[in-house]
C-alpha positions in Angstrom: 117.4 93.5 78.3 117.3 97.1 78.0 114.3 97.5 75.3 111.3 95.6 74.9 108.1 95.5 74.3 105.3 95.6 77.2 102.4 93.4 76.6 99.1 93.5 79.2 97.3 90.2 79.3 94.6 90.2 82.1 93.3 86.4 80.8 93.6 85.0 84.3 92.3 81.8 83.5 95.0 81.0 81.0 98.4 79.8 82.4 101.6 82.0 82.4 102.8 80.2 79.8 100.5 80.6 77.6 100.0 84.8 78.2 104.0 84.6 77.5 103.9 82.3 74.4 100.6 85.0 72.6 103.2 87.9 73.4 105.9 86.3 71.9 104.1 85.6 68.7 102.8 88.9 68.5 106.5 90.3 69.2 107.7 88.0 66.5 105.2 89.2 64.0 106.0 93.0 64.6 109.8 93.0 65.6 110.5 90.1 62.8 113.0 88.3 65.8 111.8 86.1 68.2 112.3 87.0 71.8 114.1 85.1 74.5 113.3 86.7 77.7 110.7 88.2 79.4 110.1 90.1 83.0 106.9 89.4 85.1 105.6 90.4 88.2 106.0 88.2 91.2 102.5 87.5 91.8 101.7 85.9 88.3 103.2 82.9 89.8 104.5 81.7 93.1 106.6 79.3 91.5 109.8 81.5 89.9 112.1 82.4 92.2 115.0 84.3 91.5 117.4 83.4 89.7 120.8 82.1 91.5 123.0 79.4 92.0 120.4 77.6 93.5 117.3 78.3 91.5 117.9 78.1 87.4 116.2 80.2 84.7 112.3 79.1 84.3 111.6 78.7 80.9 108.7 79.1 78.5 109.9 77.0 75.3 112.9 79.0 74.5 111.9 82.3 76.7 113.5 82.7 80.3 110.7 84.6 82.9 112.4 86.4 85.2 110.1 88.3 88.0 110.9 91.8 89.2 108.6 94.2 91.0 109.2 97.0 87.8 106.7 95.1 85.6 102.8 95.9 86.7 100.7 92.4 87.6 98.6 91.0 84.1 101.6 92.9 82.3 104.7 91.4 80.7 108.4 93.0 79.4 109.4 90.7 76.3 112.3 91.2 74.3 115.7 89.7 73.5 118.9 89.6 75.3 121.3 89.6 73.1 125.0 88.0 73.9 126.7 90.4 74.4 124.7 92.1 77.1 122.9 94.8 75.0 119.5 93.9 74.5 118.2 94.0 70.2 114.3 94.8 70.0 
């Protein structure tokens, strides 16, 4: 993904998940596509690891989190992939 849209959440009692799923509607809403992957920073959860052979794609409903030091914490990249590597915002 090359665009996006960057969405700061900083409800820390509310899962991952649900932080992801409130961007994606709001991306939905404004973009009029829904989104398939987002970027996170590693210490919104402990549990994604990344992605290899040996650890698959986490998913939220149809949205793969990946992690990467680039995104701030309580902040998360959405947006789509698109299939042939160039990303469609």
């Amino acid at each position: 993904m090359n665009v996006g849209m960057l969405w700061f959440d900083n409800d820390i009692k509310s899962d991952l998940t649900s932080r992801i799923e409130r961007a994606a509607i709001y991306y939905k809403e404004k973009y009029g596509k829904a989104p398939n992957i987002c970027f996170v920073h590693p210490s919104m959860t402990n549990r994604i690891k990344a992605v290899g052979e040996d650890n698959p794609p986490i998913k939220a409903g149809e949205i793969e989190i990946r992690t990467t030091r680039s995104v701030l914490p309580n902040h998360i990249w959405i947006g789509v992939n698109g299939m042939n590597g160039h990303a469609n915002a």
